[in-house]
C-alpha positions as CSV (number, residue, x, y, z in Angstrom):
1,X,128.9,74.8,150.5
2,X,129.0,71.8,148.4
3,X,126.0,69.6,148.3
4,X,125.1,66.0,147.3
5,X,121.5,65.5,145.7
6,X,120.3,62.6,146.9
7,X,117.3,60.0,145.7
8,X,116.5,56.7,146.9
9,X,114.0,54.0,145.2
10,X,113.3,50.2,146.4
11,X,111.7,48.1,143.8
12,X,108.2,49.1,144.5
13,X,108.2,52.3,145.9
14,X,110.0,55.8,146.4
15,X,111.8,56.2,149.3
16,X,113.6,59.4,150.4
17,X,114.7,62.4,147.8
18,X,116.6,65.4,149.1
19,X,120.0,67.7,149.6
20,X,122.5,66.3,151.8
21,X,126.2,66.6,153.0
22,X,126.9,62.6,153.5
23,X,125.9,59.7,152.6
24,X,127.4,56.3,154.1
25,X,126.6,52.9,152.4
26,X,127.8,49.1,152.7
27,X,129.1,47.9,149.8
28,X,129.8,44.3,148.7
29,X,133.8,45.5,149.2
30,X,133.4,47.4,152.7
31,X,131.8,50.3,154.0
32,X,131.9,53.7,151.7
33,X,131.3,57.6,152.3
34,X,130.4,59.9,149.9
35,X,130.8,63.6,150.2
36,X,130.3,66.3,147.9
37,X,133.1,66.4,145.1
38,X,132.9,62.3,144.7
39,X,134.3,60.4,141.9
40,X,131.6,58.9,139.4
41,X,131.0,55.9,141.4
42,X,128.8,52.9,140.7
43,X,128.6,50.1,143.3
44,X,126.6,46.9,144.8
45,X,125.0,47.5,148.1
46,X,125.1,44.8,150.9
47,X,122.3,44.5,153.2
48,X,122.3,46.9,156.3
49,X,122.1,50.6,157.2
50,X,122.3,53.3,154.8
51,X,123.0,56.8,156.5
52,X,122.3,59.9,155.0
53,X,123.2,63.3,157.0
54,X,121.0,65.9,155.2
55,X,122.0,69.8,154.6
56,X,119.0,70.3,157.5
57,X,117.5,68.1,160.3
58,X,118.6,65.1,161.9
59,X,120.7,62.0,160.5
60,X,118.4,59.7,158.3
61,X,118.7,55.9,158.7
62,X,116.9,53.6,155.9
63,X,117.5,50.3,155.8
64,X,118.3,47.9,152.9
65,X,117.7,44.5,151.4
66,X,121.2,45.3,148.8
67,X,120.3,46.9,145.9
68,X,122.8,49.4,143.6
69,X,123.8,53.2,144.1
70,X,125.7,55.0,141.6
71,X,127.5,58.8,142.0
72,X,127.7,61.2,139.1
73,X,128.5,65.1,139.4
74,X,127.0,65.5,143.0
75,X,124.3,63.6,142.4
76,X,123.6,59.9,144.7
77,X,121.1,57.7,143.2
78,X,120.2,54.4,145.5
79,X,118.0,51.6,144.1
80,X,117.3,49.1,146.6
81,X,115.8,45.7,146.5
82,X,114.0,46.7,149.8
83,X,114.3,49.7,151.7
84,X,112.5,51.2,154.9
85,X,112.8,54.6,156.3
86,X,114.0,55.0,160.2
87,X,111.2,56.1,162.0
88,X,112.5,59.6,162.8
89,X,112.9,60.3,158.9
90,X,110.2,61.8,157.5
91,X,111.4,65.3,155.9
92,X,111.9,65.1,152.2
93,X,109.3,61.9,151.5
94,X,107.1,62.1,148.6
């Protein structure tokens, strides 16, 4: 099975780095999925929920500030202005 490798940054800090088989942003045009197999993408975030659903464990919430992601070949890169971690997401932190 197809995989997305995921890695999210805020401006002063790592985030969250690891496989998954969703992600789920809001963009400044509407609400986006991105599943394995994506077209290149490169988009503004709005402020709100990002959702990840990794390859193991439970759903990972992290919330935003707005920020940029961009999808290439399977691979989901997130810079946020400002981002924190749901509390029940710690699997995959540096």
């Amino acid at each position: 099975m197809a995989e997305l490798e995921v890695e999210i940054v805020a401006a002063d800090h790592f985030v969250w780095s690891g496989a998954a088989k969703m992600v789920k942003a809001r963009t400044s045009d509407g609400e986006i999925g991105i599943l394995p197999g994506h077209a290149p993408l490169l988009a503004i975030m709005a402020a709100g929920e990002l959702a990840i659903q990794p390859v193991s464990g439970d759903r990972i919430a992290v919330v935003v500030d707005g920020g940029f992601f961009s999808v290439d070949n399977d691979r989901v890169v997130i810079v946020a202005d400002n981002a924190k971690l749901g509390e029940a997401a710690t699997a995959g932190t540096r």
